[in-house]
C-alpha positions in Angstrom: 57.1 32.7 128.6 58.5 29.9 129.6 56.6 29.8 133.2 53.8 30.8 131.4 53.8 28.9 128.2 49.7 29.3 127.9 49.8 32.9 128.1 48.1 34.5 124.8 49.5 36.9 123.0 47.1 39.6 124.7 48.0 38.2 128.0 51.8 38.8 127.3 50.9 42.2 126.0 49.0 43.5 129.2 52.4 41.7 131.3 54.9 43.3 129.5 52.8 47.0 129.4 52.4 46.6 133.7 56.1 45.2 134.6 57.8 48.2 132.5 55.0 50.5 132.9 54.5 51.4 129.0 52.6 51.0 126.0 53.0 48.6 123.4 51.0 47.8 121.3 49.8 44.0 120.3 51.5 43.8 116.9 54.9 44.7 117.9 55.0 42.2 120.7 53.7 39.9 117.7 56.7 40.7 115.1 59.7 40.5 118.4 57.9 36.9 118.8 58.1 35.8 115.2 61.8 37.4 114.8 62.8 34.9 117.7 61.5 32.2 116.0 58.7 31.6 118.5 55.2 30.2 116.6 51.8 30.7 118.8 49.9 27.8 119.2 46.7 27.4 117.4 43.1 27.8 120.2 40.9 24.6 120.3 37.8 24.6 118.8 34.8 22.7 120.7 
């Protein structure tokens, strides 16, 4: 994350689900970000 801090949380999802060649689903990814104390950041709105 850190060389990608603008990835989005769907992003991350597809990244992790292709380097370790699983499934995982959106929310879990969500709740390992939040117990690490990580926030997301907020899209702009035009």
């Amino acid at each position: 994350m850190h060389a990608k801090p603008d990835l989005t949380l769907d992003d991350l999802v597809l990244e992790i689900a292709a380097e370790h060649q699983m499934t995982i689903h959106r929310v879990s990814v969500w709740r390992a970000l939040r117990s690490l104390g990580l926030t997301h950041k907020k899209a702009l709105q035009a």
